[in-house]
C-alpha positions in Angstrom: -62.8 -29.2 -14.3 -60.7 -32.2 -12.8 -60.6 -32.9 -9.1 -58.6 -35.4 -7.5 -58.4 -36.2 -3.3 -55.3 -36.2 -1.4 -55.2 -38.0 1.5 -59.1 -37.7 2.1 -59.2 -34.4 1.5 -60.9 -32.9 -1.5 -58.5 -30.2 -3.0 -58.4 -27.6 -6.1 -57.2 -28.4 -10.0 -54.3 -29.8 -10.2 -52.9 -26.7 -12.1 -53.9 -24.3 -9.1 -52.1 -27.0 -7.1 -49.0 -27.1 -9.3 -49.0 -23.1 -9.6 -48.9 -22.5 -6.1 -46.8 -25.5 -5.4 -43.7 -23.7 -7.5 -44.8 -20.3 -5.7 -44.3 -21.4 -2.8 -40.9 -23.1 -3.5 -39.5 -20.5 -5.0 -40.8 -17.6 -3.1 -38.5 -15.8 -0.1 -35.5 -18.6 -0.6 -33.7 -17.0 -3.8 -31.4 -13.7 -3.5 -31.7 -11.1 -6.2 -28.1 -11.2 -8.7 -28.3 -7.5 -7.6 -27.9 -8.1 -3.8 -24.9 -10.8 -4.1 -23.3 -8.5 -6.6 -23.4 -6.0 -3.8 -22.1 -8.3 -0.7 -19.7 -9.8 -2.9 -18.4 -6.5 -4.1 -18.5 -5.0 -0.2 -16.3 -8.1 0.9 -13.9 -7.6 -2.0 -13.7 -4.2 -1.2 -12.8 -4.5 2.6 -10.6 -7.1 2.1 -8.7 -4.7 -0.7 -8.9 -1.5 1.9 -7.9 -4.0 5.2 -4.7 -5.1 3.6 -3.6 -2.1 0.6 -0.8 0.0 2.2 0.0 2.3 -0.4 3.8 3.7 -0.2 5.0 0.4 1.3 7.0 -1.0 -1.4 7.1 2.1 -3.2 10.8 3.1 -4.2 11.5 7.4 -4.8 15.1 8.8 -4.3 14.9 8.8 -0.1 14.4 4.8 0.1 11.8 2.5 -0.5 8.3 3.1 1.8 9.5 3.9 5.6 13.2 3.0 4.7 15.3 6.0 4.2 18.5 6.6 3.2 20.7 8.2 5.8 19.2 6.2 9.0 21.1 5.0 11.4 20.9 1.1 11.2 18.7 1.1 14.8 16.3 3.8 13.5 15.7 1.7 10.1 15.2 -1.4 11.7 12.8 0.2 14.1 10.8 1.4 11.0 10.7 -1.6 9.5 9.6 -3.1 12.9 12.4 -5.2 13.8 12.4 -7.4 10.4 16.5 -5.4 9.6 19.4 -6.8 10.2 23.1 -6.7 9.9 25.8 -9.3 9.6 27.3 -10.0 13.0 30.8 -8.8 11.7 29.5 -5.6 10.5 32.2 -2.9 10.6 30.2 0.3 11.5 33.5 2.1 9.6 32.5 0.6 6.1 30.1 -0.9 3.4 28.2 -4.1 3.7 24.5 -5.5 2.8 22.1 -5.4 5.5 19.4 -8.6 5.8 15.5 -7.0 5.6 13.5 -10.5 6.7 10.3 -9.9 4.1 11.8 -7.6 1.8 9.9 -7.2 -1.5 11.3 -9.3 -3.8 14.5 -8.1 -5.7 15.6 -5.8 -3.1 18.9 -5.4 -1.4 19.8 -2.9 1.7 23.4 -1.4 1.3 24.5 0.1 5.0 27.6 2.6 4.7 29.6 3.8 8.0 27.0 2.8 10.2 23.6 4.6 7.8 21.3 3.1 5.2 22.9 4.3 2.1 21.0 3.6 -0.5 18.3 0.4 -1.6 19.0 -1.7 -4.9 16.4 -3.4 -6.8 16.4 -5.6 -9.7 13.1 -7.1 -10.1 10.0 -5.5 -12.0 8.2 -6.2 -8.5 8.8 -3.0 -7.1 8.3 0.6 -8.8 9.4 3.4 -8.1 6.9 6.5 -7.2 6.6 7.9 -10.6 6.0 4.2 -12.1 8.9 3.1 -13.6 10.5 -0.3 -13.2 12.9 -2.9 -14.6 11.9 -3.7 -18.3 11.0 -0.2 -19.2 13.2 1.5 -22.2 14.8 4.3 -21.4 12.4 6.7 -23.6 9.8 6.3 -20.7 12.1 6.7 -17.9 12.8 10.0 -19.6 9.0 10.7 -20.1 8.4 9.6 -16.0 11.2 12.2 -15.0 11.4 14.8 -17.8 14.2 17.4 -17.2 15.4 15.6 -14.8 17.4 12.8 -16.4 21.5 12.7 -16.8 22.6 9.6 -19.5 26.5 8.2 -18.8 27.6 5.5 -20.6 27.5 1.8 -18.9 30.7 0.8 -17.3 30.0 -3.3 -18.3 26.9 -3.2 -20.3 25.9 -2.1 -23.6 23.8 0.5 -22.3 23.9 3.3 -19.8 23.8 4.8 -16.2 20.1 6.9 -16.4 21.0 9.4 -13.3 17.5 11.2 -11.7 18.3 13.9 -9.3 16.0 14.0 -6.0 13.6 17.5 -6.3 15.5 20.3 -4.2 17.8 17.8 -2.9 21.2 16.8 -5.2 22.3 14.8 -2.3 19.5 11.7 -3.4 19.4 9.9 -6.9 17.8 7.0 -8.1 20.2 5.5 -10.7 18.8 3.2 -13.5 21.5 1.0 -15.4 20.4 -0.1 -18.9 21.5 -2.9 -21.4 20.3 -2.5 -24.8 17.6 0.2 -24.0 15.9 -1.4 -21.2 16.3 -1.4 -17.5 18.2 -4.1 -15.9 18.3 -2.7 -12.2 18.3 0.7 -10.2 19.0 1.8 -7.1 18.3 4.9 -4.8 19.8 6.7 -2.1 22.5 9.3 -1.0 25.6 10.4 -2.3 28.5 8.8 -3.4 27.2 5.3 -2.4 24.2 5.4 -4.9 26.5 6.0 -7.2 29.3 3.0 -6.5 28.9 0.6 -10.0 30.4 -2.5 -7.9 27.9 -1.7 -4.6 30.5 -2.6 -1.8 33.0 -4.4 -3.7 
């Protein structure tokens, strides 16, 4: 068997040496794949539960999240924490478009005499409760809210006014308008404004 000196000292085989060289090296300083799967996973996982805030942007036939139809204009932009506002010539008497600073994308406030009247949306960013959103036909906004669907023909388009009656309450809608089977835009709220084609023209 070989022996070599190192330094003036008389050691083992170089093998030995070698073996318990890469031991040592590797021993204590690597992570099992198991244990970073894990942290990374627990990170990922807090960051999703710090931030999700389900029902936020989330659009049924009362509003969108803590915006409701039929607030005064003080109590919605206390629920929406200050970020509402109205155009300083505002008549309380009539219709106008409100200013929500951060609104989801696509989304307009209509304010009637004074009241949220109803939310507009025309992006496929926001969907309503039961899932539907711009884009989808019209068979699966039937299948989303079966029984509950009334089809008018489109005043402009070549499509149609999808009319879904709030549950108990005939005095909400959510009102999907259609062009060539698909949904352009929709909009929820009370009675008559959800219903006004032109908004507040």
């Amino acid at each position: 068997m070989m022996r070599f000196h190192l330094n003036g000292l008389k050691c083992m085989s170089l093998d030995v040496v070698l073996l318990l060289a890469a031991i040592a090296c590797g021993g204590g300083s690597e992570r099992s794949p198991s244990a970073d799967s894990a942290t990374a996973t627990r990170h990922s996982s807090a960051g999703t539960n710090a931030t999700a805030r389900p029902g936020d942007s989330v659009v049924t036939e009362h509003g969108l999240g803590p915006l409701r139809a039929g607030m005064t204009i003080a109590e919605a932009t206390t629920a929406l924490g200050g970020a509402l506002a109205v155009p300083t010539e505002y008549d309380t008497t009539l219709c106008d478009y409100a200013v929500w600073r951060g609104a989801p994308r696509g989304v307009r406030v209509m304010v009637d005499q004074g009241r949220i009247a109803r939310v507009e949306v025309d992006s496929a960013n926001v969907a309503t409760a039961a899932g539907a959103r711009v884009g989808d036909s019209e068979e699966r906004i039937q299948s989303l809210y079966p029984g509950r669907v009334t089809v008018t023909p489109h005043k402009y388009e070549d499509g149609h006014y999808l009319t879904v009656n709030g549950v108990g309450d005939s005095s909400v809608a959510i009102v999907f308008e259609t062009s060539k089977g698909r949904v352009t835009r929709y909009r929820a709220g009370r009675r008559p404004a959800v219903e006004y084609v032109e908004g507040c023209s």
